[in-house]
Structure formats: C-alpha cells, structure tokens
N, C-alpha and C positions, 0 to 999 in steps of 0.2 A: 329229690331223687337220689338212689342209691345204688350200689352193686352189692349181688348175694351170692356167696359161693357155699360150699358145704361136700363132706364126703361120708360116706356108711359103708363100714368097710367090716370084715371078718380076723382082719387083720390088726396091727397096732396105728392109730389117729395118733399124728402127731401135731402140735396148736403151731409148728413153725411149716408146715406144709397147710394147716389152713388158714395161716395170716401169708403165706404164699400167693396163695388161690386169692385172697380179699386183694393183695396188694396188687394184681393183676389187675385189677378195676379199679385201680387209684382215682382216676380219670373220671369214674362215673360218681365216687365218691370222696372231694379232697374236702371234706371240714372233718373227719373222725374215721377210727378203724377199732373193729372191734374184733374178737375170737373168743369160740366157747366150744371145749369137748368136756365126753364123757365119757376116758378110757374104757371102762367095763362095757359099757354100749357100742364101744367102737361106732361114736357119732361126731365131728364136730362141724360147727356153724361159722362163719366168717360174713362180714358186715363192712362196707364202706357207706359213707354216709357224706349224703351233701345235706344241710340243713337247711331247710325250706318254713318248715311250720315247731314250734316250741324248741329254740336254737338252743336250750339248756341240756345236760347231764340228762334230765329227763327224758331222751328220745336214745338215747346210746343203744343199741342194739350188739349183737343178738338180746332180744328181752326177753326176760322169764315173765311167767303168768304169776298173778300174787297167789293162787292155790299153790304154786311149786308142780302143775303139772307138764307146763308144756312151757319149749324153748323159741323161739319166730325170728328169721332172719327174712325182712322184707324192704321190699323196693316199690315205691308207689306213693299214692296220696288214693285219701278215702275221701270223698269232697263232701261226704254227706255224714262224717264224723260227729257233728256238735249232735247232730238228731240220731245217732245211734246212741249217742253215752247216754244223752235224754232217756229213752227207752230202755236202759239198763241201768238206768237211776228208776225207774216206773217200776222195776223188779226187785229193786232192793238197793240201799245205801250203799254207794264206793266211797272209800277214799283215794282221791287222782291223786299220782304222783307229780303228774304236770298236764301240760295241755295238747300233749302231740297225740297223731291220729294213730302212731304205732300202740301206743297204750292202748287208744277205743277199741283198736282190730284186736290186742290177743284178749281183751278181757271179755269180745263180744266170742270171741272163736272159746274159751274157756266156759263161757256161761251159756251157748246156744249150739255151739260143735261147728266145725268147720265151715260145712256144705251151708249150713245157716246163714251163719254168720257172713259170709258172701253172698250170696241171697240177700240181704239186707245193706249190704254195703255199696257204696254207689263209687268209684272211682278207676284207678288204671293202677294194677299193681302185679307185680313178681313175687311168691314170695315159697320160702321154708321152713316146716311145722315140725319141730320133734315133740313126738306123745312119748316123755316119760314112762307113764304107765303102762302103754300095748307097746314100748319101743320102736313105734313106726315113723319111718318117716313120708310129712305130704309134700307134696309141688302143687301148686295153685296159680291159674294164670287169668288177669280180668279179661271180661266179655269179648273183648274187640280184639285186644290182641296187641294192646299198647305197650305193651314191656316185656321180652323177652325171658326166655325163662328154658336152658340146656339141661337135659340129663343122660348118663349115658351108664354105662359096664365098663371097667376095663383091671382088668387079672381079678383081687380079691376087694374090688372097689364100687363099690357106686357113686359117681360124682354129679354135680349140676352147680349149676352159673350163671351169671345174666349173658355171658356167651364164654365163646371155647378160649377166649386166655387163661381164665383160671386152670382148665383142664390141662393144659401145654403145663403149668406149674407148678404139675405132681410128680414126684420123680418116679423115671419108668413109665412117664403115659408114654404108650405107642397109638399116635395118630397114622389109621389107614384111610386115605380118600373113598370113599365109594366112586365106584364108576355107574352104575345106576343112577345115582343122584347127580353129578357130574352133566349126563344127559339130562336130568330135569333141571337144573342150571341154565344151560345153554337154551333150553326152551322156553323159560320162564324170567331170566335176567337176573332170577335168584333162586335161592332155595327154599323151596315151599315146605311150612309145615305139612305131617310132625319131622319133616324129614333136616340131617343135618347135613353136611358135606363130607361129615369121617362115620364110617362103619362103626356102629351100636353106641351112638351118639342122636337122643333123638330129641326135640320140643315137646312141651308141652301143649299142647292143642289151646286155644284162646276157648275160655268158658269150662275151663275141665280143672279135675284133681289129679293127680297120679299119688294111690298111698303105695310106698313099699316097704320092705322088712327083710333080713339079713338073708331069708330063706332064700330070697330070690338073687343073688350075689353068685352064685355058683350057676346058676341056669340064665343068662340072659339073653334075650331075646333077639332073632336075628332081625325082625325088621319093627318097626315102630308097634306096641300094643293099640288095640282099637279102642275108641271111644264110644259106647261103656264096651269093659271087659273085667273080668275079675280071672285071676290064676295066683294061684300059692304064690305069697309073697308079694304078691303085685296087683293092685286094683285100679283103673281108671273111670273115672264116670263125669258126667255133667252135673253142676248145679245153674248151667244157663245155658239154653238152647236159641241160637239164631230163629233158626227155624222152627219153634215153636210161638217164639217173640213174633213172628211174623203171620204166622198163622192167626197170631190174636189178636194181632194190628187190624188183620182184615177182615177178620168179625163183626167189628166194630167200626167202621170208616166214616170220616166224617167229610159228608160230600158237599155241606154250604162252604164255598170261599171263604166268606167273612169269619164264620166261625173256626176255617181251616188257620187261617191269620193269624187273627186274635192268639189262637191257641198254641201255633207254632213260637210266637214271638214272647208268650207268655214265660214255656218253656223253654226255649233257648236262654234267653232274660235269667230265670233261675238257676240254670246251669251255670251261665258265665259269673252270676254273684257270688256260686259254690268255691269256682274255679279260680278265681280272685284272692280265694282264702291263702294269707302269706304275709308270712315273718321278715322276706326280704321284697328288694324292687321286681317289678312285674310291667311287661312289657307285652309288646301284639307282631305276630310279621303280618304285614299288609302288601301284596302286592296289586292291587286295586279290581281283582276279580271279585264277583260277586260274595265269597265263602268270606274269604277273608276282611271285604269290607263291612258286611253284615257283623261279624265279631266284632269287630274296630267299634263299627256306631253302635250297638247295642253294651257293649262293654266301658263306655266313656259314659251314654244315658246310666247305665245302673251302678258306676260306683261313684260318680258326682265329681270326677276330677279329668285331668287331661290326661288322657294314653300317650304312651311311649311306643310310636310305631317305628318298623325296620321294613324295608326291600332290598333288594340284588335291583341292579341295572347292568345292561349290557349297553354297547359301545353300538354293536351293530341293531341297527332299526326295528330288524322285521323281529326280531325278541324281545325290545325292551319294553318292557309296561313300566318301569319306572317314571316316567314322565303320570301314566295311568293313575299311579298309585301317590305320587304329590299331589294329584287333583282333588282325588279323597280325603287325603289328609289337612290339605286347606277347607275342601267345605267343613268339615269335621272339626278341625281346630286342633289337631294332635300335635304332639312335639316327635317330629318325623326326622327320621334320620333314613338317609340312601348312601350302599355301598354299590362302585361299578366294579365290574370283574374283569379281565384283560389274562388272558392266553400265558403271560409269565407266570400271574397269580394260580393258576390254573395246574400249570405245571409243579409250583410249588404243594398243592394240596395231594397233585395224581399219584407221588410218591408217598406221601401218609394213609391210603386211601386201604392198603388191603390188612395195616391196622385198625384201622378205625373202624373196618365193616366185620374184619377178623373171620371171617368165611367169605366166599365169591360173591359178590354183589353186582349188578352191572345198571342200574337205573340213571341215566344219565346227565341227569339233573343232582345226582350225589352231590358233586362238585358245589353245586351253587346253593345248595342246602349246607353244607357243612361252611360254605363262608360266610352265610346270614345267620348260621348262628354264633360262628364266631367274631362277627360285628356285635352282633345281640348282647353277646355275654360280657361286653365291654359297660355297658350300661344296667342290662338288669342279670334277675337270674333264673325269671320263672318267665315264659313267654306262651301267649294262647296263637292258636293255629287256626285256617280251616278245611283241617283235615276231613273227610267223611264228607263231605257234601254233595258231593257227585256221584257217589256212592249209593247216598240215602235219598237223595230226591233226582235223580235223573241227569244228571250234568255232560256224564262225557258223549262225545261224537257218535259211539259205537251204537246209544239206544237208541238216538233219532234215526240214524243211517241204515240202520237192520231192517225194518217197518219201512221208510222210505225209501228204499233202494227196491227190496222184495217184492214190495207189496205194487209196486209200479212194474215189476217185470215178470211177475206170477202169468203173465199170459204167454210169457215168452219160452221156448222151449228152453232145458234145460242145457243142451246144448251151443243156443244161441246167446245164453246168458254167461255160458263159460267161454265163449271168445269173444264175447265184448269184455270179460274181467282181462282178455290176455292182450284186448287191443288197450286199455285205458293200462294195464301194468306195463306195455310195451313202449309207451310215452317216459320219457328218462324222467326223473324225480324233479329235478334240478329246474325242465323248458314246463314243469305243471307250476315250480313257485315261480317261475315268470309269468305265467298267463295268470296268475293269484294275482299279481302288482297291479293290470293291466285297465284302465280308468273304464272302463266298459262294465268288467267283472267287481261283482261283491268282492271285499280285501277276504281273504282266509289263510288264517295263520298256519304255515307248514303244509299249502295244498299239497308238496307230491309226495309228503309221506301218507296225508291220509287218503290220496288217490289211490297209493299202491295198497293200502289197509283195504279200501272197499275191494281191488281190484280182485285180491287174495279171496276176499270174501266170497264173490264173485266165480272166482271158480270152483267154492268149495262143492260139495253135494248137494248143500241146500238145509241141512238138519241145526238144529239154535247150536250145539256144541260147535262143529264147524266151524260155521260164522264166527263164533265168540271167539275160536281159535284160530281164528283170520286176522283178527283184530289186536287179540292179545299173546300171541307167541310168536318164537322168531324159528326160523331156520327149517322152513314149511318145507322146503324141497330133499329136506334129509340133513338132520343135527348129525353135526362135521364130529363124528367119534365113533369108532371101530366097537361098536357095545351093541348087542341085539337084545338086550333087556330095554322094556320100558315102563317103569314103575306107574302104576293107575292113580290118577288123584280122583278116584271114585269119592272117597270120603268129603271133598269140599267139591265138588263139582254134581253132588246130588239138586236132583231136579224136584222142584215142589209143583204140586197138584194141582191146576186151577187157576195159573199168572199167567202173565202176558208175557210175551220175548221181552218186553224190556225188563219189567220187574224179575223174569229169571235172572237175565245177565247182572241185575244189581244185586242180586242175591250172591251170586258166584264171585263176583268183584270183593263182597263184602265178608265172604270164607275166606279168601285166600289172597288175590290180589294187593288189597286194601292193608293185612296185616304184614303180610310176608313180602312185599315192596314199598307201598309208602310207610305205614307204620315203623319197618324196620329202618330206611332212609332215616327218615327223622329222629328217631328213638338215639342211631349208632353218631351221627351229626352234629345230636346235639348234645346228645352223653360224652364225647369227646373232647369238649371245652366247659364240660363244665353248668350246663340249660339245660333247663327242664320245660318240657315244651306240651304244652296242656290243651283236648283238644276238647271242644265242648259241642259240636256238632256230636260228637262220640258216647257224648251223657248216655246214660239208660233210659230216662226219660224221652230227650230227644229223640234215640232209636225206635222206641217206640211211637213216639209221633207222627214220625217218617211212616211206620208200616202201616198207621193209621189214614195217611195220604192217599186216596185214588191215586189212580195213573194220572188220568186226564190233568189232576191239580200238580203234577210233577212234571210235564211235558205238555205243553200245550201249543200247537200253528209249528210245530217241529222246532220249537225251543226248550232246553230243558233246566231245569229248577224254577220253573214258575211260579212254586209257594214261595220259597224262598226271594225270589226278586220283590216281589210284592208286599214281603216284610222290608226289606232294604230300601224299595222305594216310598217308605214310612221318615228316613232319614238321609235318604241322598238321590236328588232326580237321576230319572233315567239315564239323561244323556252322559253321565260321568259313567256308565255301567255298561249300558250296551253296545256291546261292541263284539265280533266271532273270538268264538272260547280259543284261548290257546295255549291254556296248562303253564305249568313253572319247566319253558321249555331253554335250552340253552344251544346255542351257534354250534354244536359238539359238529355237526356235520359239516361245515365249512371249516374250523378248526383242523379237523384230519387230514382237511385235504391242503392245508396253511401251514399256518403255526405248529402245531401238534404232529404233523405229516414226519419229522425227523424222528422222531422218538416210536412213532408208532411203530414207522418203516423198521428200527431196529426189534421191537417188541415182535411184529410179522414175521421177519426172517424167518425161512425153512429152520435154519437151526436153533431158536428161540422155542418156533413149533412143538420141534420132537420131542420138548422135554417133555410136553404133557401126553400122557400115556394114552395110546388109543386116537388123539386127534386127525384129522383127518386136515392134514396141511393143505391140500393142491387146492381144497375147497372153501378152506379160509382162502388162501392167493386168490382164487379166479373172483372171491366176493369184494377182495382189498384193491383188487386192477379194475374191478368194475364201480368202485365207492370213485377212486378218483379219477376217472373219468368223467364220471357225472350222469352215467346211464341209472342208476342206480343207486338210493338212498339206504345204504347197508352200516347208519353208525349204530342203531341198536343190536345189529348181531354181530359186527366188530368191537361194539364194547365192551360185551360178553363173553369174545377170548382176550381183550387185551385187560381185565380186569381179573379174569383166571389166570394169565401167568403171572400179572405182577403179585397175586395173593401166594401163587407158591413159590415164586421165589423169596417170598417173605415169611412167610408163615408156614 
C-alpha cells in the first residue's frame, strides 16, 4: 500500500514541493519515495511506497509505461494481476521488468486504455495517470471505495492525494472549511463523498474517472462535478456501476441454498487466495463475529498453513468479545494474539486522531481500530478483514428492525406509532442496558442505543429514507450550526426499482456509508502504522455473488447473514457464533461519563465551542448535561463535535 500525491498547474512544478506533497504520506509509504515532473507540462507525480508484492527497484513508482506514453502514480493492489499479464501475453510478447502488479496495471492501461484496463482489473486501488500525448491528467478510484483518492483547485493549481496532507504542503494553499459540509459532518460522523471538508476540494467517487487538462485550472468548479459529466477540461464518468452490478445480480438469482453455498464459499475461497498474494507476513483481525471468522477459517483452509490472528479486548464485559474470538481461534488452531485497551491507552491515541483521519471523522470505534492495527503491524504487514459483510448479505440491526418493527404496527395509526417511538425514546438509554442484563430477557448488546435508534425511527413519517435516517444519522432534532444550507446526497442515496426495504438500505449502506465510514476508519488506522488491510468480502466477484443472493437466503426467522453463517458453520459449530450481533463497538459511552469525562468537559467548554464557526453551543451543553446523566445515550453526536474541534485545532 502507498501514498499518491501530484499537481497540474499553469504555473512553474517544482519536484521539491512534490516530494513535499509525497513526504506528507510518509506514513502510508515508509519503504521508498519517488518524484517525477514535467516543466513544459506543468505536471508532476509523487509516490510513497510501502512494499507488499516484488520488493525490488522494479515497483519504484511514479512508473513510466515502456511505449514512453504515459506516467502512473498508484496506491493499491491488483489481486487478479498474474491473469491480466496472462491475457496480455495472449496479445502479444512482453518483456516484465519484474513481477509487481504496478507494472501489469500501466502496461494493461497502455495496451487496453484506462476505463478498460479497470474493467479488467480486480483489486482496491487510488491512483494517477498522465497521458503524455493528450496532456491529461486521470484520477481513478476502485469499485468500493477502498482507497481514498482528493482532488481539488486552488489559485493556478490542480492538486490531489491519498488525503489533504499533501494539499496543506504546497506553499500558499489556503484551506477554507465549508460550512455546508461541516453540516453534513455532524450528520453523518463523517464526510461523505464526493464531498471534502475545505471548499473546491473534492473525492473522487468509488467506481469513477475524473480526466482533467489545464483548460480547466482557471474555471474551477464550485461544488463537486457529477458522475458522468463531461465540461472543457474536465470529464468524469463510470467504468463500474453499483447499481448496475446489482441489477444483474438480480437477473440471475440463485435461489437453491445448496447451490447458494457451494458457490458463495467457492468464491469467497478465491478471493481470499487472490488476497494472500504477498512478499511480506500476512495476517487476519478476528474478532469472533461471523465476517471475520468466516475469513479466518476459509483463509487457513486455502493457504495450507496457520493464520496469524489479532482482536481488541476491552476490560468491561458488556464489549468484550475477546474471550469470543479465543474460542475461534482455538477451534481453528490460529497463532492468536489479543490486545486489551484501557481509557489511558485511549487518551494516548485521541490526541493523534485528527492526524491520522486528517479531516473530521467521528466513528467511535476509530480508537480501537487504529490500536488493532497497530498491534497487527508488530507481527505482520498485510492483514485481511471482514469488512462488507453486513453490507452484502444483510447483517446489521437496521434491516431486520425496519420490516419487523413496521410491519407489526402497519395497523397502528400513524399517530399512535409516533408516541409509542417517544414513549420507548423517553425510557433513559442507560435503565434499557439494564433491562438487556436482566436473566428473564434475551442478552442484547447496547439495548438503549438501539432502543432509541427504533424509537427515532418510529417517529419518523414512515417513508424507507426516513427510517434509514433514524437509524443512521445523528443530530435529528436540528444539527447544532447556524447554516441553513443542506447539501443533498441525492447522488448515493438513489433508489433502485423493484427491491425490498432491506435490500434498499443495503444498497445505500454500500454508496456511501460503507466507503465514507468504515472503509475510510480502516484505510486512515491502518495507513498510519504502516498495514495494509485487505478486504475480501469486497472482491468483485463476491459482490457480485452477494446481489445474486435472494433476500430470503440473506435474512431469514429475523436473523441476518444466513448465507454467510451457513458457509461458516462448514468450519466452526454454531454455538461458537451465535450469539446477538454487536459490531466492533467500544465503552466510549461510559468512558465520557469516567475516565474521559475531564478532557471532554475541557473540549465542551462554551469557550472551546465558539471557536467553531456557526456552532450552536447551548445545544451541544443541554446534549452533554443530558449524556451524563444518563437520560440519554448522546456519545455518537458528542463525538462528532469533540473530534471537530480537536481536528481544527490541529489541522
């Protein structure tokens, strides 16, 4: 894994402002640093590199194509690499300089054109293309959304990055915050593509191209270009559509179990051999949920040796699946290693935090992602995940709950359905995880947070948007900031024709959520020490597999991932698995109101407040008086200002 920086500028490139811009991603790349301009083009490319696959001379980047057409500064892994060169041996004799994947991608993008050449390419990468000969430059980002990938305008420049360090690097960038975005921040706990946190700063969309060319340096654009659009100087379009993927998944479904199986585990099985591919040690995080255990045992089955598994443990009970995830790794036979985490440790990370994420992040498990990978990276340097699984086959709380909640009160006036949501939210967070403990009741992990999740739901109107915004955004009674703009996230929140509520909401999880919150966690977590963190629930294949799944075989008796279990209970009984879902969640809400309660108190202060422009202080207070007292489970929308001001007092 690497960092990509680069500028196009009208003006003079100079190669000590873009080993600037590289040196800003030390961190994502400490085995090599590269730079490449091209005065007359006012182009140059910058390259840090962490060595993963052919650790020779041969991978050094920025790399030129052997035509002498085109320049590629890329960040990624192609896992389907050996059967591309294959195929471009099929067309005609190469001579390889080496055996890295950076090679197969510019000679397939040389011999097949960009949009192709990804189209064919199977992996998770960031990357930038100068064409020599039309002088253009592309931005290209893989399907899902696994690798970040900034561009932006500023005076006689065009910049982009694996994030905004390199940008801060250029002399005379002047970073403006948007307040627009800012509001989508606090709603969202992040910033949702294409959007960034500073004005004419924007992403690249997961599955898209952005070409541009000097014309457009003088005119840039005030808010994000749409995906496709074509304007002077500036093109964006798709060579991979979600939403098309998925429409063709469900063309085709395949509705026998057994052959649903078979075939899931077939494919996963191939991805994770792809994913294996590595020069150095390779490793698994296991925290004994289904996603993660499924990787573990299929990934020990198909390389023939013993996995190197990692978890987070916490100290207090109702969090720790540690003990969960030794149980796996015993029947399994892994060489398992468990780190616990403790509130000092904690406080140690919460000041690196608004480098590490480098725009506002607020997902509260950050914390305990960035110390599992920097346990991880003690041992190896490539680690698989399992990311996406809740995503693709139906995992979280939200799809069972929407349909069972609903669909039981559809008789009930609408009315009467919204003061049952204010009688069940009017119950404090705190006396619902007690009645959770209580030997009568099923255990449910964090009942009073997802009590108040249905409660919200509950009152909303009733429409699937709503709902899903019940469940997934914070600050429902009016985001605390003096701004009456509210940017539409029409573009990832588009509704497909003919699904069920669940499969919508997995569809929207999987635009936006999925890249722009867990994918970015993980990506900025584990790019900060150094791990590369490989997710193979994420494959193309997979994905595909997934939209080829009925509903019924993703949810079934109001449980969700039932394909998925069903491969798992191939290699580890039931009783080590099921148990109620409760996410890679962390004590953050009793911490606040403990241990963490000094610091915060100082970060709350009215006069901490005021520095952020527009906030709306008395409403942060009245939600921070009501967190500890315990009416009120408010650390997702208090982590969202307390992660905003320690990023601008930083950054």
């Amino acid at each position: 894994m690497c960092g990509i920086a680069g500028v196009l500028t009208t003006g003079l490139v100079s190669e000590a402002t873009v080993r600037a811009m590289a040196r800003a991603l030390a961190h994502r790349g400490p085995d090599d640093e590269g730079a490449w301009i091209d005065p007359e083009a006012g182009i140059g490319l910058g390259h840090r590199r962490l060595s993963i696959v052919d650790l020779s001379e041969a991978g050094h980047q920025p790399y030129h194509s052997r035509c002498g057409r085109y320049v590629l500064t890329y960040n990624g892994e192609i896992y389907n690499h050996a059967g591309v060169r294959r195929a471009l041996e099929m067309d005609g004799a190469i001579e390889w300089r080496g055996h890295s994947d950076t090679e197969t991608l510019m000679e397939a993008i040389a011999h097949w054109g960009l949009a192709e050449a990804l189209k064919r390419c199977n992996g998770m990468f960031a990357l930038g293309l100068w064409d020599r000969e039309k002088r253009q430059l592309s931005l290209a980002r893989d399907r899902i959304g696994e690798k970040p990938l900034f561009y932006g305008w500023n005076g006689d420049k065009i910049l982009f990055g694996s994030s905004l360090a390199p940008f801060r690097a250029v002399p005379g960038f002047l970073a403006h915050i948007d307040p627009d975005v800012t509001a989508l921040y606090l709603r969202f706990n992040c910033v949702p593509a294409p959007f960034s946190i500073y004005r004419g700063i924007f992403k690249v969309m997961p599955g898209s191209i952005v070409t541009l060319d000097a014309r457009t340096i003088d005119q840039p654009p005030s808010r994000p270009p749409a995906v496709p659009s074509d304007a002077p100087g500036i093109t964006c379009a798709r060579y991979w559509s979600l939403a098309a993927a998925a429409r063709t998944g469900m063309q085709a479904p395949e509705h026998d179990p057994d052959s649903a199986i078979a075939s899931l585990e077939a494919t996963l099985t191939t991805a994770i051999l792809q994913q294996t591919m590595s020069d150095v040690p390779i490793g698994a995080f296991l925290s004994g949920g289904v996603d993660s255990s499924l990787i573990v045992a299929l990934m020990q089955r198909a390389t023939g040796g013993r996995a190197r598994t990692f978890t987070i443990g916490f100290h207090d009970p109702a969090y720790d699946e540690a003990p969960h995830a030794a149980a796996i790794a015993r029947h399994l036979g892994t060489e398992h290693h468990e780190h616990y985490m403790t509130p000092t440790c904690v406080m140690d990370v919460i000041a690196k935090l608004p480098t590490i994420y480098d725009e506002p992040f607020a997902d509260s498990s950050q914390v305990a992602t960035h110390i599992l990978s920097r346990e991880t990276r003690r041992d190896v340097t490539v680690a698989l995940s399992g990311d996406g699984g809740d995503e693709l086959f139906g995992g979280y709380n939200r799809y069972t709950m929407t349909s069972r909640i609903f669909d039981r009160l559809s008789l009930l006036p609408a009315g009467g359905r919204r003061n049952l949501g204010r009688l069940i939210g009017g119950v404090p967070a705190s006396l619902w995880d007690r009645m959770g403990t209580l030997p009568f009741m099923a255990p449910v992990a964090m009942l009073g947070n997802k009590a108040h999740k249905v409660a919200r739901a509950m009152r909303s109107g009733g429409e699937l948007q709503e709902i899903y915004a019940a469940f997934t955004e914070e600050w429902h009674s009016g985001i605390p900031i003096r701004h009456d703009a509210r940017l539409s996230m029409s573009a990832t929140h588009e509704a497909l024709p003919g699904i069920a509520r669940e499969e919508q909401m997995m569809y929207w999880d999987m635009m936006s959520y999925l890249p722009d919150d867990i994918l970015t966690k993980v990506d900025r977590a584990s790019m900060a020490v150094g791990l590369e963190v490989r997710a193979p629930m994420l494959d193309r294949d997979v994905v595909a597999c997934a939209w080829q799944t009925p509903l019924a075989l993703k949810i079934r008796g109001g449980q969700g991932k039932w394909l998925l279990r069903q491969v798992l209970y191939r290699h580890v009984p039931p009783a080590l698995i099921d148990r109620p879902k409760a996410g890679f969640g962390v004590p953050l809400d009793r911490w606040l109101r403990g241990p963490l309660r000094d610091w915060a108190e100082t970060q709350l202060a009215p006069s901490s407040l005021a520095g952020i422009e527009g906030l709306d202080s008395a409403a942060v207070q009245l939600r921070w008086q009501q967190h500890l007292r315990g009416t009120h489970d408010w650390t997702a929308a208090l982590w969202s200002v307390l992660m905003l001001i320690g990023w601008q007092a930083q950054c």
